[in-house]
N, C-alpha and C positions, 0 to 999 in steps of 0.2 A: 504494500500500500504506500502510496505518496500522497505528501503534502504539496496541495498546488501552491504557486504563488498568487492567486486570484483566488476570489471567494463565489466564482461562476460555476452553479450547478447544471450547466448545460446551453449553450447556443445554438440558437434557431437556426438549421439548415436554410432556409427559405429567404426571411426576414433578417437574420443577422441580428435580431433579436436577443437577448439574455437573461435568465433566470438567476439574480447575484443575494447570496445569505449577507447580510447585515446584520452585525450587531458584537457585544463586547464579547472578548472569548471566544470567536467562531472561529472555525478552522473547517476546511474543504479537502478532502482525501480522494484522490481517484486510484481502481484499481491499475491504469493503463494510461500513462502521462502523454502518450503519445493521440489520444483521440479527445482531449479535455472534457471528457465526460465525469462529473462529481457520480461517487459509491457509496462515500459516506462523510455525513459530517457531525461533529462537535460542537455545542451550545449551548454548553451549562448555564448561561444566563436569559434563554430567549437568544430568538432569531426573528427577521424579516427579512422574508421572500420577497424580492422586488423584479418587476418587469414592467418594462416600457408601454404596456397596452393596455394593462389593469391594475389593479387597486393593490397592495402588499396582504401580504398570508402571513400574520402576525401567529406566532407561539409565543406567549409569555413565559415566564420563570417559571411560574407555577406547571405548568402544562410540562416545560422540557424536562422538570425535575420528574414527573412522572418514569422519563425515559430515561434517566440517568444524563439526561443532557446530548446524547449519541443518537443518531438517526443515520437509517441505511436512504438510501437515494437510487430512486428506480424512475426510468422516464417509460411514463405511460405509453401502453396501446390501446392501441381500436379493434375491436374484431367486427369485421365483414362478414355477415352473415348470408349473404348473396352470394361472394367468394369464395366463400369459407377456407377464409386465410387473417390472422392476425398481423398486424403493422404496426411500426410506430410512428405515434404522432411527427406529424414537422408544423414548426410553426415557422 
């Protein structure tokens, strides 16, 4: 596991877009430095999820303490039920 130098848990293939944790204490882990995709991150005090498009995905203290402060980092898919093939999002 690596520590990024960035706190981006992911960029939008499409948009160029970004998903960045904010906040005191956060630290961005990926399994594969080479594809900058976040695996896992660190926030013992809270974090805020910020993106250019919407509104910030606030966790407070109280909430991260539930997790010990540690959270795994997985970028969502869609399943096509038409296709019947799952993908992942692009923003």
């Amino acid at each position: 596991m690596y520590k990024k130098n960035d706190n981006i848990l992911a960029r939008g293939e499409v948009t160029g877009h970004y998903h960045e944790a904010v906040g005191e204490g956060v630290e961005v882990f990926s399994d594969n430095p080479e594809d900058g995709f976040a695996s896992f991150m660190k926030a013992p005090l809270g974090v805020s999820i910020v993106h250019q498009e919407h509104k910030p995905v606030e966790i407070g203290e109280e909430k991260a303490g539930l997790f010990g402060g540690e959270f795994k980092v997985a970028i969502v898919q869609e399943y096509d039920y038409d296709m019947v093939v799952a993908r992942r999002i692009l923003d």
